[in-house]
Backbone as JSON Lines, residues from 0, in Angstrom:
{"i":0,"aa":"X","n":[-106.67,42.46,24.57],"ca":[-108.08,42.56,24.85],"c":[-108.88,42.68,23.56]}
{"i":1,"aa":"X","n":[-108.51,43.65,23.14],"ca":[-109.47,43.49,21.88],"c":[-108.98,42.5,20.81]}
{"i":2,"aa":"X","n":[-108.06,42.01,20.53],"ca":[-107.4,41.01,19.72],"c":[-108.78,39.63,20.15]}
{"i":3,"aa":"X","n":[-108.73,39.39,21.51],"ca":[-109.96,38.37,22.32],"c":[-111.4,38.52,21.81]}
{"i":4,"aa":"X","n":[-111.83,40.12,21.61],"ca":[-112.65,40.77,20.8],"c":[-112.94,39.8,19.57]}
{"i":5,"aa":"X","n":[-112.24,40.5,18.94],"ca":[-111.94,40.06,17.24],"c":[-111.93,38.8,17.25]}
{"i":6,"aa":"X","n":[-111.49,37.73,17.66],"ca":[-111.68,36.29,18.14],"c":[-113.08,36.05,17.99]}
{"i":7,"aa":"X","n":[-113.6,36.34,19.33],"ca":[-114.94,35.81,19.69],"c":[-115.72,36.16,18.29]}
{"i":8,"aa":"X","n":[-115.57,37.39,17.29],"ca":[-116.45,37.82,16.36],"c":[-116.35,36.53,15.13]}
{"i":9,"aa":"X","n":[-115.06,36.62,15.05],"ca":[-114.21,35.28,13.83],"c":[-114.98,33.92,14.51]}
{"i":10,"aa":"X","n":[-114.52,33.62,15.71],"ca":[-115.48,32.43,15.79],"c":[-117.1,32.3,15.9]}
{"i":11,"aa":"X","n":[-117.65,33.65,15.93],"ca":[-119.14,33.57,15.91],"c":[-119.76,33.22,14.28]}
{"i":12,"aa":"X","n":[-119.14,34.13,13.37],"ca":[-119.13,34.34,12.11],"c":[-118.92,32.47,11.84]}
{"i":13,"aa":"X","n":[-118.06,31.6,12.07],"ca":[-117.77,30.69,11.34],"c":[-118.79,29.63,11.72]}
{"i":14,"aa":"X","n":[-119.2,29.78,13.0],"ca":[-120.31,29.0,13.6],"c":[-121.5,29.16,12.69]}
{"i":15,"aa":"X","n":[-121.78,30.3,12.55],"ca":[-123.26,30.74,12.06],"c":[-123.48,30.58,10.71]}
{"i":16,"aa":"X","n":[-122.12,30.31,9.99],"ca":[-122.13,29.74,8.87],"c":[-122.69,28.06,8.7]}
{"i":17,"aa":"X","n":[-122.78,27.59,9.79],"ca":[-122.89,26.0,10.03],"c":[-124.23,26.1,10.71]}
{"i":18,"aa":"X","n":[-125.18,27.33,10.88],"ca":[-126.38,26.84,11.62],"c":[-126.0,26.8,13.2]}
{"i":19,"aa":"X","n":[-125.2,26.81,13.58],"ca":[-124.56,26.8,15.17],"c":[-125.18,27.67,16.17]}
{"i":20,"aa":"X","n":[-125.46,29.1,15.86],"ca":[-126.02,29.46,16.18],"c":[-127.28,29.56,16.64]}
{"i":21,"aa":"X","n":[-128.52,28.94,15.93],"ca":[-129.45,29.05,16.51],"c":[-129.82,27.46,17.15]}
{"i":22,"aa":"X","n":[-128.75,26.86,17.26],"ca":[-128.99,25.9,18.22],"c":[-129.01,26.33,19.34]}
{"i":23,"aa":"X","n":[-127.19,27.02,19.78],"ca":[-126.89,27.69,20.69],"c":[-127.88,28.59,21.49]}
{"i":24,"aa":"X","n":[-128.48,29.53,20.37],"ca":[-129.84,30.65,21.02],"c":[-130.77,29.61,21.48]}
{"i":25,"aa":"X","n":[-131.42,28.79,20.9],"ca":[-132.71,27.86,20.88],"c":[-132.4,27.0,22.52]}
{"i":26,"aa":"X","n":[-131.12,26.49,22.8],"ca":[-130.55,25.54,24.02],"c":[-130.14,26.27,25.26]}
{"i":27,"aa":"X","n":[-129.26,27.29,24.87],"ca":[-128.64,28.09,25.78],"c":[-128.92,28.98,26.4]}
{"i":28,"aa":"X","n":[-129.07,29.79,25.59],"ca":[-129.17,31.18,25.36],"c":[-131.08,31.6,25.84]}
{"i":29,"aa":"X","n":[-132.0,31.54,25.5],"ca":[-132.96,31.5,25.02],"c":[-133.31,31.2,26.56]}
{"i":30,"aa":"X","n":[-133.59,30.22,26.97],"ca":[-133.94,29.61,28.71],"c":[-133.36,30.32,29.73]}
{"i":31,"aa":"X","n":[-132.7,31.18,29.65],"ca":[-132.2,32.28,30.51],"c":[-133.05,33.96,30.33]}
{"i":32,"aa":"X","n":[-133.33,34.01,28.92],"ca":[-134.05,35.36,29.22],"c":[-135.35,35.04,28.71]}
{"i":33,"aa":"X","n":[-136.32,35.45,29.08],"ca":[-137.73,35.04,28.92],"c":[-138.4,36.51,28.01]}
{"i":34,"aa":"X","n":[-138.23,37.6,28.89],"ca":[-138.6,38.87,27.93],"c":[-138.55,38.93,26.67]}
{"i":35,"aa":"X","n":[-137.74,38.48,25.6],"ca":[-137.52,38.82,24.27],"c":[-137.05,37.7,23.4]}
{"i":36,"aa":"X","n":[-136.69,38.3,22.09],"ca":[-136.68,36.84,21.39],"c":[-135.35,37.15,20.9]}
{"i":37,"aa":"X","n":[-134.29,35.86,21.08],"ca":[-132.9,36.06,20.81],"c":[-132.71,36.18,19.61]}
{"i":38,"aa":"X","n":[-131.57,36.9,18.76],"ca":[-131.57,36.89,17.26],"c":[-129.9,36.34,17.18]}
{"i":39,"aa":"X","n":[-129.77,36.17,16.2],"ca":[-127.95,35.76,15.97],"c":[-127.56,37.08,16.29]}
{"i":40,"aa":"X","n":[-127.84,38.41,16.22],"ca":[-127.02,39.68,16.67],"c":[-126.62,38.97,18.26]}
{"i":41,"aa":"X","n":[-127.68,38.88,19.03],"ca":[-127.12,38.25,20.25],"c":[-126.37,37.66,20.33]}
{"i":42,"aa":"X","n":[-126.58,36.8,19.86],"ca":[-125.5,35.31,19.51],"c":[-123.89,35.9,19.43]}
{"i":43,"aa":"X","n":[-123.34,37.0,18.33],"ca":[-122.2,37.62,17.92],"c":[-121.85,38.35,19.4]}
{"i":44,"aa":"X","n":[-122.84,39.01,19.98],"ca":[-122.72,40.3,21.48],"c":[-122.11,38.84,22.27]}
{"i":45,"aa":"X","n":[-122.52,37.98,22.34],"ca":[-121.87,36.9,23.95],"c":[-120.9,36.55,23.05]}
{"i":46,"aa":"X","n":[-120.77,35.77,21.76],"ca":[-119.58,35.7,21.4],"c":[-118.16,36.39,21.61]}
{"i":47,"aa":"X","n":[-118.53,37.69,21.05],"ca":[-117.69,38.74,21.55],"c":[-117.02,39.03,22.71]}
{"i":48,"aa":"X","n":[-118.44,39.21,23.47],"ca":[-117.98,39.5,25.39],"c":[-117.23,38.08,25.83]}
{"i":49,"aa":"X","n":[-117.28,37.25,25.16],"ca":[-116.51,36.03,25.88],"c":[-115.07,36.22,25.72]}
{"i":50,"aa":"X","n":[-115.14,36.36,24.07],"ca":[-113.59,36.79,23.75],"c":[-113.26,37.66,24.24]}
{"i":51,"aa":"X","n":[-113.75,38.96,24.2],"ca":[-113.46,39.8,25.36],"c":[-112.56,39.66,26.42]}
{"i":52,"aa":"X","n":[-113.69,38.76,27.45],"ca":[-113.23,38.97,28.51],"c":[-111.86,37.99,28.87]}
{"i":53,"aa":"X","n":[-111.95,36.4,27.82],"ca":[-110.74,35.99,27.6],"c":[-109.52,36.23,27.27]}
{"i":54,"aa":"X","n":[-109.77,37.66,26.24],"ca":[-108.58,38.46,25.91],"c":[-107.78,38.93,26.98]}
{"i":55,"aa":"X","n":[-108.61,39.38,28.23],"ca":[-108.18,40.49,29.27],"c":[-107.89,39.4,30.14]}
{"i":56,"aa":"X","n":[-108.63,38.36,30.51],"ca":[-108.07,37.0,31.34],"c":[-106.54,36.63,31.03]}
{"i":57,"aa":"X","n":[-106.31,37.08,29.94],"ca":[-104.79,36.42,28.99],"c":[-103.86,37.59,29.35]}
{"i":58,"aa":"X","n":[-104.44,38.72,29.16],"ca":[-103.59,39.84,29.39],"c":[-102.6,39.93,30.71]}
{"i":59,"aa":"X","n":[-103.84,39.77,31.67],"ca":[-103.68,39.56,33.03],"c":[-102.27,38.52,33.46]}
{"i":60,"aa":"X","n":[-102.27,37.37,32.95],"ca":[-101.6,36.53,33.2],"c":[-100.42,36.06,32.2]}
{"i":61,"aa":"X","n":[-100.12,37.0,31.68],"ca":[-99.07,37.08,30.8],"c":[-97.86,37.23,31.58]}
């Protein structure tokens, strides 16, 4: 689980090095919440929770 963690962070980090990110916020991300203005911190938090929850998806079915 947290190994899935650490993942999602490694692949957020390498994206955002390429600008990836605020495509992602600007396309994706962004048209779903209207209240506030997305920052790349966001961007890293769903990164994360994805790996996350992929970690524990993996766990599961091991």
């Amino acid at each position: 689980m947290l190994s899935g963690l650490v993942e999602g962070l490694i692949v957020a980090w390498i994206l955002v090095q390429f600008d990836v990110d605020k495509i992602c916020i600007e396309v994706f991300l962004q048209p779903l919440v209207n209240q506030c203005e997305l920052t790349t911190s966001h961007f890293y938090f769903v990164l994360g929770f994805i790996g996350f929850i992929s970690g524990c998806i993996y766990q599961l079915h091991k």
